[in-house]
py3Dmol code that shows the C-alpha trace and the ligand (Angstrom):
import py3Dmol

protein = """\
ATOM      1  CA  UNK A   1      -2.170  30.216  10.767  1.00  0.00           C
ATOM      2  CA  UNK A   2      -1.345  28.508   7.821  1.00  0.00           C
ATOM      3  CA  UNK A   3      -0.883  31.634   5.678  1.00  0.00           C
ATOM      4  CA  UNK A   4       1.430  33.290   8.422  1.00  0.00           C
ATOM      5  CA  UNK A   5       3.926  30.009   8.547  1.00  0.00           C
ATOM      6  CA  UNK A   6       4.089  30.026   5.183  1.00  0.00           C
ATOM      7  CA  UNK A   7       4.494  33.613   4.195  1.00  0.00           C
ATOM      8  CA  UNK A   8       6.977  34.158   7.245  1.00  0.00           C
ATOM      9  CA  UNK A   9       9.071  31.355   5.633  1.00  0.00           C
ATOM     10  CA  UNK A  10       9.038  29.682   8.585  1.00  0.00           C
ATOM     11  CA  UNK A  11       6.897  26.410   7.203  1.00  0.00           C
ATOM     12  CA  UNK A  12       8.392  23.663   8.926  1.00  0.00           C
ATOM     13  CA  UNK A  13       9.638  20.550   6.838  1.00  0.00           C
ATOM     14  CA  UNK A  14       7.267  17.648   6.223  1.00  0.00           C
ATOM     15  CA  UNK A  15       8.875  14.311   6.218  1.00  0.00           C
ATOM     16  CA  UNK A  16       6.545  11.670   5.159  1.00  0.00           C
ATOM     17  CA  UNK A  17       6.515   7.832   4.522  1.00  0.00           C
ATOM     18  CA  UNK A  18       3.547   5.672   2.844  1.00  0.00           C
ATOM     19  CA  UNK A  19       3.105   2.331   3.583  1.00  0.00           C
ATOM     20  CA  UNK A  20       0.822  -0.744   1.715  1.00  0.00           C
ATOM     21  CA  UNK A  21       0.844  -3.625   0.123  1.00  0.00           C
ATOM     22  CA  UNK A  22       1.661  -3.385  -3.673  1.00  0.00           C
ATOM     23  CA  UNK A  23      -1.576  -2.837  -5.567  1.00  0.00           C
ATOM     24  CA  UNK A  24      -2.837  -0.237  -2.788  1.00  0.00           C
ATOM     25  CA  UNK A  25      -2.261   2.698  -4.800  1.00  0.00           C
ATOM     26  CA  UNK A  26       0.438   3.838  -2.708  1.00  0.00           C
ATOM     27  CA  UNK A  27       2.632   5.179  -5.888  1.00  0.00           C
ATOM     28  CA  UNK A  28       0.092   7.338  -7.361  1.00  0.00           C
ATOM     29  CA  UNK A  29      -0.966   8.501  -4.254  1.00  0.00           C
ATOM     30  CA  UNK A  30       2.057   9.439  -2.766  1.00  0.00           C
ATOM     31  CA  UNK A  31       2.793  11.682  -6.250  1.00  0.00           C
ATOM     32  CA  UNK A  32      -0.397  13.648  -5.434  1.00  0.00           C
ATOM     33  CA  UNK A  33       0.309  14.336  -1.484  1.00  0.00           C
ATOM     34  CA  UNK A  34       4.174  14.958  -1.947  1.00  0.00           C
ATOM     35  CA  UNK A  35       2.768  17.452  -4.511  1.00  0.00           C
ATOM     36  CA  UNK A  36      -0.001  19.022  -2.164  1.00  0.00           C
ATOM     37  CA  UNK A  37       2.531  19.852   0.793  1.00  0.00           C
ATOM     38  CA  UNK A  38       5.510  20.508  -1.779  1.00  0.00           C
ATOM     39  CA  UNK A  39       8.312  17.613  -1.187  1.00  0.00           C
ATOM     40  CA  UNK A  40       9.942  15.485  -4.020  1.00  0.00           C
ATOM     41  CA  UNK A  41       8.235  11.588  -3.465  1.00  0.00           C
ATOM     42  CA  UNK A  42      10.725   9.574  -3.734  1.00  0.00           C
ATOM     43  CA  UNK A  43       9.853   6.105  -5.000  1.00  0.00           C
ATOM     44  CA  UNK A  44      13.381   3.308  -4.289  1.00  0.00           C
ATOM     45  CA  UNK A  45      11.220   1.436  -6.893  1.00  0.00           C
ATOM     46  CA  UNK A  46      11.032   4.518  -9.315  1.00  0.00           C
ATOM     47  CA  UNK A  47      14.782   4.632  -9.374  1.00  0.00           C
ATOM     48  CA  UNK A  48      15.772   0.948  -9.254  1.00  0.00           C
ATOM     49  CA  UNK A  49      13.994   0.672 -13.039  1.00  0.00           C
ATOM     50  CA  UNK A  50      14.921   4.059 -14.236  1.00  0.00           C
ATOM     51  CA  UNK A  51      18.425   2.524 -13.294  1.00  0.00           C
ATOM     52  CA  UNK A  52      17.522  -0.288 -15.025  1.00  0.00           C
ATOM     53  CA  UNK A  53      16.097   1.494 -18.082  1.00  0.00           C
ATOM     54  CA  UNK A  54      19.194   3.621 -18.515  1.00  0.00           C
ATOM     55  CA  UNK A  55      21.721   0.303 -18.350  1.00  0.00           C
ATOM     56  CA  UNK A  56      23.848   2.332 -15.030  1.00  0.00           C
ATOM     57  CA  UNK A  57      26.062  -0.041 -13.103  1.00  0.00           C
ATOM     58  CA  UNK A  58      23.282   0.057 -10.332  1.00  0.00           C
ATOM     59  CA  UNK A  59      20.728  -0.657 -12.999  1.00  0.00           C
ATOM     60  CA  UNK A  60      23.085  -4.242 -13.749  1.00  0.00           C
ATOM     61  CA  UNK A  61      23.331  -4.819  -9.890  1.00  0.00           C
ATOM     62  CA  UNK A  62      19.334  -5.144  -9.353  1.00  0.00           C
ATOM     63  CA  UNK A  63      17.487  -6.237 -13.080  1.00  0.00           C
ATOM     64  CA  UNK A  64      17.397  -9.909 -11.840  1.00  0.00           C
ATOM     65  CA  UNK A  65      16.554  -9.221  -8.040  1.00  0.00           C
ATOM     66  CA  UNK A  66      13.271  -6.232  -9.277  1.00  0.00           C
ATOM     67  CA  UNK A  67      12.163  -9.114 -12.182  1.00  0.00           C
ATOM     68  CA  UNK A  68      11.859 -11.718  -9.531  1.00  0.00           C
ATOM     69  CA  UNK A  69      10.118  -9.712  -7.094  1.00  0.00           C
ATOM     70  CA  UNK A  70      13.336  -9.987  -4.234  1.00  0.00           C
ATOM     71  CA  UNK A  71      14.209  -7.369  -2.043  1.00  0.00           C
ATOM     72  CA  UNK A  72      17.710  -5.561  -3.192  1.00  0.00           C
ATOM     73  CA  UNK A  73      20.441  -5.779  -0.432  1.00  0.00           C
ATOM     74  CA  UNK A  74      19.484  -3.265   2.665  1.00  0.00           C
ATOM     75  CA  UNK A  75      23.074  -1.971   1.952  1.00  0.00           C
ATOM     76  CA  UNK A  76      22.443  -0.846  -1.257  1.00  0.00           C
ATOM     77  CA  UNK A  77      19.017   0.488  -1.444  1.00  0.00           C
ATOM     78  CA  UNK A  78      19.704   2.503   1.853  1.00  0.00           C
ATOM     79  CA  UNK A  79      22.734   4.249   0.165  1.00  0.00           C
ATOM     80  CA  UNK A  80      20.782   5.184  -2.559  1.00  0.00           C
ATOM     81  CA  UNK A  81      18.126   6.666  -0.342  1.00  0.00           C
ATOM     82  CA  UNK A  82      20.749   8.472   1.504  1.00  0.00           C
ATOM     83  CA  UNK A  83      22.471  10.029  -1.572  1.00  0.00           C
ATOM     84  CA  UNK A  84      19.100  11.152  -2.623  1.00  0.00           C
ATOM     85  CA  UNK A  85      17.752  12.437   0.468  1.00  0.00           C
ATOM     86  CA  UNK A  86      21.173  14.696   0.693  1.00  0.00           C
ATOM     87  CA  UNK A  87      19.522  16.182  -2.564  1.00  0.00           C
ATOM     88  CA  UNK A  88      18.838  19.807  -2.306  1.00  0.00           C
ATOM     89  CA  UNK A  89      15.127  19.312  -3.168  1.00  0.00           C
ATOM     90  CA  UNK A  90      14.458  16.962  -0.127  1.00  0.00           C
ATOM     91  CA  UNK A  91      15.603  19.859   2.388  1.00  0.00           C
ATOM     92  CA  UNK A  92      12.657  20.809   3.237  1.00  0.00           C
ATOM     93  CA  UNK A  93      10.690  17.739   3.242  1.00  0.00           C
ATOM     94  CA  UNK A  94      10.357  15.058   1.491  1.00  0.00           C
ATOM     95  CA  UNK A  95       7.623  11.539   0.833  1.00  0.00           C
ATOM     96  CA  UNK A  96       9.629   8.105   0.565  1.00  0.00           C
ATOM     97  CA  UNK A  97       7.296   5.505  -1.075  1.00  0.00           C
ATOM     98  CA  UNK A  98       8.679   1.749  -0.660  1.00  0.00           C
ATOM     99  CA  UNK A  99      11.439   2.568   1.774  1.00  0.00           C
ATOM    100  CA  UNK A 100      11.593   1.472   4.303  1.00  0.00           C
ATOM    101  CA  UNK A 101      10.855  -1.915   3.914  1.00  0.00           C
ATOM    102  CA  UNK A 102      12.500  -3.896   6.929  1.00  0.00           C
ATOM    103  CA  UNK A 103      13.225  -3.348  10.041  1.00  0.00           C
ATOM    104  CA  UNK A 104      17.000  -3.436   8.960  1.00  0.00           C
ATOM    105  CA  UNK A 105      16.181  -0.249   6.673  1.00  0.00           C
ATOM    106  CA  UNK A 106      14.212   1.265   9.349  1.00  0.00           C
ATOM    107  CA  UNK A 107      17.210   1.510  11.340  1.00  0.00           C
ATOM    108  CA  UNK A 108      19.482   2.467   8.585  1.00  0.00           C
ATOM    109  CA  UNK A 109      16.797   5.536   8.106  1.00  0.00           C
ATOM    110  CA  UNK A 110      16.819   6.685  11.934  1.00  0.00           C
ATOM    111  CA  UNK A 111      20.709   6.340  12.115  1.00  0.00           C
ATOM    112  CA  UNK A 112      20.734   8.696   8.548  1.00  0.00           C
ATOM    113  CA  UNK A 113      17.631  10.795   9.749  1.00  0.00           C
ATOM    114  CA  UNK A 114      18.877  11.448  13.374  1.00  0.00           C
ATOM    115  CA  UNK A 115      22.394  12.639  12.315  1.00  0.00           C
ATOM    116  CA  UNK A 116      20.761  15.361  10.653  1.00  0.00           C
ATOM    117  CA  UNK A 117      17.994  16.068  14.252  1.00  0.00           C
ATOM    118  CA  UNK A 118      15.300  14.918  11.774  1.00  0.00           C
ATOM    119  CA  UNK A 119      12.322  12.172  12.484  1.00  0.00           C
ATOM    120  CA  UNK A 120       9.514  11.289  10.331  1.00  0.00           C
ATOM    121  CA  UNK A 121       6.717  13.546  10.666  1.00  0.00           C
ATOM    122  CA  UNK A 122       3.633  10.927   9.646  1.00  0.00           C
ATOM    123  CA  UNK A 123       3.588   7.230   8.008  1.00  0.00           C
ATOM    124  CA  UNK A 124       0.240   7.001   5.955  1.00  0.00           C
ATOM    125  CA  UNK A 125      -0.610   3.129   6.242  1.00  0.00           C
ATOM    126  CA  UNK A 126      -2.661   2.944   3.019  1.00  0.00           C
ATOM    127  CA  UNK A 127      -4.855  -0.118   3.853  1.00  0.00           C
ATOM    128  CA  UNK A 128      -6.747  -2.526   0.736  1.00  0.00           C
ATOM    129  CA  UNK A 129      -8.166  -6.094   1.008  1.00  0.00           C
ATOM    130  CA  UNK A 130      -5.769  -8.578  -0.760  1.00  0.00           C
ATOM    131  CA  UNK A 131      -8.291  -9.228  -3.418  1.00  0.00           C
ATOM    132  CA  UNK A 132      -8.388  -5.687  -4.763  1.00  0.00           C
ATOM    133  CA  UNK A 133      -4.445  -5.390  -4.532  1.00  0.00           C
ATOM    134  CA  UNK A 134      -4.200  -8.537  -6.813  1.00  0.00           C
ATOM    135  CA  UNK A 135      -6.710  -7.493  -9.158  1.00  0.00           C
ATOM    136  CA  UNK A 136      -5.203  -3.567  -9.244  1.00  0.00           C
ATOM    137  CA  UNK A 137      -1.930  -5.300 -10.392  1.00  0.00           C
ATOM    138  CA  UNK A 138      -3.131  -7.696 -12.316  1.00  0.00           C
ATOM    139  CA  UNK A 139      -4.531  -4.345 -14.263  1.00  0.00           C
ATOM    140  CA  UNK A 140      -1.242  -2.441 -14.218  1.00  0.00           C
ATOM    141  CA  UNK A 141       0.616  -6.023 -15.614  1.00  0.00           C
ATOM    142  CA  UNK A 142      -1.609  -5.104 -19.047  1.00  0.00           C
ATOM    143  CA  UNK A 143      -1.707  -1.830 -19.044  1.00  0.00           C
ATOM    144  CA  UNK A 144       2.144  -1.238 -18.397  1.00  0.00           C
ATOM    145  CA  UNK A 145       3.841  -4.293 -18.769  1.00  0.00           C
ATOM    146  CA  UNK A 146       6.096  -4.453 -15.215  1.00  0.00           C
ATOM    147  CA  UNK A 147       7.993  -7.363 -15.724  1.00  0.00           C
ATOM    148  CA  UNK A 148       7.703  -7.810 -11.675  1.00  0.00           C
ATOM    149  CA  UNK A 149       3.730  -8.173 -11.889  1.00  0.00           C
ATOM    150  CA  UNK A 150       3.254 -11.664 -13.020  1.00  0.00           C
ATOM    151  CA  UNK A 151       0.933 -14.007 -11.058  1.00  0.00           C
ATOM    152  CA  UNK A 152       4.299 -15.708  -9.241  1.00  0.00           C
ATOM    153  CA  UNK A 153       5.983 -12.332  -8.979  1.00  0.00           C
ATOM    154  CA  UNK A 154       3.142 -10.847  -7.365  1.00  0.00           C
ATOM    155  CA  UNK A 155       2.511 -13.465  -5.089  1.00  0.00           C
ATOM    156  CA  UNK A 156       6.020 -13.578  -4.336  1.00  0.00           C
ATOM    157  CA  UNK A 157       6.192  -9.498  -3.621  1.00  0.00           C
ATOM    158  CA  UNK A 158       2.324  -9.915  -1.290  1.00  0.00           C
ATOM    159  CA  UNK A 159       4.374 -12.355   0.490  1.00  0.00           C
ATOM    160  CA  UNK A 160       7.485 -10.351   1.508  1.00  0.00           C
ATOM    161  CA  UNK A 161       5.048  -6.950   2.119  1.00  0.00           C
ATOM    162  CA  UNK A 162       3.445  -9.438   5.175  1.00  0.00           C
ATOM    163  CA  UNK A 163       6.571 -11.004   6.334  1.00  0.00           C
ATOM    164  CA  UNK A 164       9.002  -7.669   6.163  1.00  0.00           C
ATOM    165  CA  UNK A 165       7.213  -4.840   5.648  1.00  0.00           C
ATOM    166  CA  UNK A 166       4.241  -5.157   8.088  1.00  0.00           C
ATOM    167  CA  UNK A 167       5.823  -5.532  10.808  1.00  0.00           C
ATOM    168  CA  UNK A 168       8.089  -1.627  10.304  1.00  0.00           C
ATOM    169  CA  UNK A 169       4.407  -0.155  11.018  1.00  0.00           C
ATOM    170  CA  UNK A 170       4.617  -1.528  14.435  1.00  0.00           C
ATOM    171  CA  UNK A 171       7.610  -0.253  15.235  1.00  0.00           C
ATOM    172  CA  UNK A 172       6.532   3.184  13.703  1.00  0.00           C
ATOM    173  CA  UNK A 173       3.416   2.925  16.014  1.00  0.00           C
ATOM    174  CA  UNK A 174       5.089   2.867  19.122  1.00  0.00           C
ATOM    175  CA  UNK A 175       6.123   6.233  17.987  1.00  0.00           C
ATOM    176  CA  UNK A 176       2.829   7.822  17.701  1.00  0.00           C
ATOM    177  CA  UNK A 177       3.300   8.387  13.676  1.00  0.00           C
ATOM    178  CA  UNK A 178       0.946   6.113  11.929  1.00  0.00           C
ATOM    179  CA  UNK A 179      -2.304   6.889   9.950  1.00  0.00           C
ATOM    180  CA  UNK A 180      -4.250   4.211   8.703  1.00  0.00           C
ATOM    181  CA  UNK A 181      -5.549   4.765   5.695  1.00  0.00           C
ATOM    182  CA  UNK A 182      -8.756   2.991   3.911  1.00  0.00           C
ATOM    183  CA  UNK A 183      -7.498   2.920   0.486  1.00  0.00           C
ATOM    184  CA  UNK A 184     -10.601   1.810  -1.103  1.00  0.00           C
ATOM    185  CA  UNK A 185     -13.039   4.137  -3.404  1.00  0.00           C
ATOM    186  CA  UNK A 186     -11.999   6.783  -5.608  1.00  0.00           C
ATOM    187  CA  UNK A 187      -8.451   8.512  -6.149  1.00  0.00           C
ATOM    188  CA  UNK A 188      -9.672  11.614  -5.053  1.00  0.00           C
ATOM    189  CA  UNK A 189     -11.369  10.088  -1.817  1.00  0.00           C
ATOM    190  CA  UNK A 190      -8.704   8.115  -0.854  1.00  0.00           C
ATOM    191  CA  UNK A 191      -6.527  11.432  -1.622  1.00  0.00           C
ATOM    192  CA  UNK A 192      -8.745  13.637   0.726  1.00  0.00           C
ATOM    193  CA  UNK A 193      -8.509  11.257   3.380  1.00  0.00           C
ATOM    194  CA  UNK A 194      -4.875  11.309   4.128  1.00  0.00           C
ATOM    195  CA  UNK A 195      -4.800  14.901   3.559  1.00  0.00           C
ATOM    196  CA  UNK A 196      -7.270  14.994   6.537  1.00  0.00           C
ATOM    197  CA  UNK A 197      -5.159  13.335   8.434  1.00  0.00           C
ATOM    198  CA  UNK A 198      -1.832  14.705   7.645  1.00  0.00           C
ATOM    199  CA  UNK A 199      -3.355  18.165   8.471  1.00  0.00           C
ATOM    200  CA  UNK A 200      -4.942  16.947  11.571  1.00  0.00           C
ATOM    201  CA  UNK A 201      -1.518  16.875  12.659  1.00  0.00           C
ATOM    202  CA  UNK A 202      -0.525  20.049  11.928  1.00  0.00           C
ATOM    203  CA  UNK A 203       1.251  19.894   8.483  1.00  0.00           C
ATOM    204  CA  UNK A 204       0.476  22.137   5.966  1.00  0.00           C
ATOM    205  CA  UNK A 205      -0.135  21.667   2.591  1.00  0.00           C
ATOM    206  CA  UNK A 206       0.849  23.924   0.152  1.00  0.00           C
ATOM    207  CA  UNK A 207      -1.353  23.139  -2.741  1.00  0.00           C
ATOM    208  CA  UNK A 208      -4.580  22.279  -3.513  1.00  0.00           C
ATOM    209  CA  UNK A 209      -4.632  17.956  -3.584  1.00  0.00           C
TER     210      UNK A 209
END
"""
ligand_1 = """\
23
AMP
P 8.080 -1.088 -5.827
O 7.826 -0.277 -7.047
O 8.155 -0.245 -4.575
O 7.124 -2.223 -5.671
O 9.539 -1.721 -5.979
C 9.844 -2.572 -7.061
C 11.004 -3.485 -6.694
O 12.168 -2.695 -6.386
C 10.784 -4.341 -5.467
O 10.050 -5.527 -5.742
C 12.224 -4.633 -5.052
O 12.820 -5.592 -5.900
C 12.907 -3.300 -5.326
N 12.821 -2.395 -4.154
C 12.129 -1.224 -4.054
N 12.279 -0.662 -2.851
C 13.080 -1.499 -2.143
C 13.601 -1.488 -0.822
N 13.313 -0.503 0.041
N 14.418 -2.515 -0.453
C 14.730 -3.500 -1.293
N 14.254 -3.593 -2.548
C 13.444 -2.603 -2.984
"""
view = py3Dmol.view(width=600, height=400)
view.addModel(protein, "pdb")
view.setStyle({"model": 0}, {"cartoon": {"style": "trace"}})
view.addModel(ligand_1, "xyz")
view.setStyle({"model": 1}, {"stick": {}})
view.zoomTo()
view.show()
């Protein structure tokens, strides 16, 4: 069945969003499944510091707000995720990875996603005990210097993920969409699980994960 959509050319899109706390691994593995089913992932994070990075106007709105942790204005960060989704690449699909992240930007997404007759297809809720989140990102402050993953930074970010983010899953469960994942145990594990349950509903991949 696969095979058929596929080489017909009739493979629907896939339209994915992952969810978790930061430290859950939520980056690396939404790289690998937007890869296996053959979307851009597009990380608001990702482009906030290579805006940063490259000294752009954007880059000079959001340094301050990214070092200490804050959220950057709804306004803003859903008009960058609307110029990028109108992208050719994200036609046929695409994985967002730390948008939304409030119910404001939830709504900002529907209004942008129903214009076009389009819905999310699955949110992966990739789930880790607050101990192994701190200590993953304690890991990644050595290893790649963020300045955003300092002890008060990190706190500070844990702290809006429960207040803000959280609370978009139950919104998105209402609609049926959510798959909670146990991110815990190897990349490849955690990998194979949501690709188990992305094809339980019907997507299809088009690479090996
Ligand atoms: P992340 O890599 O997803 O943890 O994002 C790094 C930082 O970018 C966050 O701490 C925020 O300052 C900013 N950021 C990323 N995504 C969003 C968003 N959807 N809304 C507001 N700020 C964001």
């Amino acid at each position: 069945m696969a095979a058929q959509a596929h080489e017909s050319g009739a493979r629907r899109a896939t339209r994915l969003l992952i969810v978790g706390p930061q430290g859950s691994g939520k980056g690396t593995q939404g790289v690998r499944i937007a890869e296996a089913f053959g979307i851009p992932a597009i990380s608001t994070g990702d482009v906030f510091r290579g805006a940063v990075a490259a000294g752009t106007d954007l880059g000079r709105q959001v340094q301050a707000i990214i070092a200490a942790g804050d959220l950057v204005s709804d306004e803003l960060t859903s008009k960058v995720v609307r110029e990028r989704l109108e992208k050719e690449d994200a036609a046929d699909g695409f994985l967002l990875d730390g948008y939304p992240r409030n119910i404001a930007q939830v709504r900002d997404l529907d209004a942008f996603l129903e214009g076009r007759g389009e819905a999310l297809d699955a949110v992966i809720e990739l789930s880790v005990p607050r101990e192994e989140s701190i200590a993953r990102l304690s890991l990644r402050a050595k290893e790649q210097g963020r300045t955003d993953d300092t002890e008060e930074v990190i706190a500070n970010r844990l702290a809006i993920y429960e207040r803000e983010t959280a609370p978009i899953l139950g919104v998105y469960r209402t609609r049926g969409v959510v798959d909670e994942i146990d991110g815990t145990g190897t990349l490849d594990e955690v990998t194979d699980r949501i690709v188990g349950a992305l094809e339980a509903r019907g997507l299809i991949r088009t690479a090996a994960a």
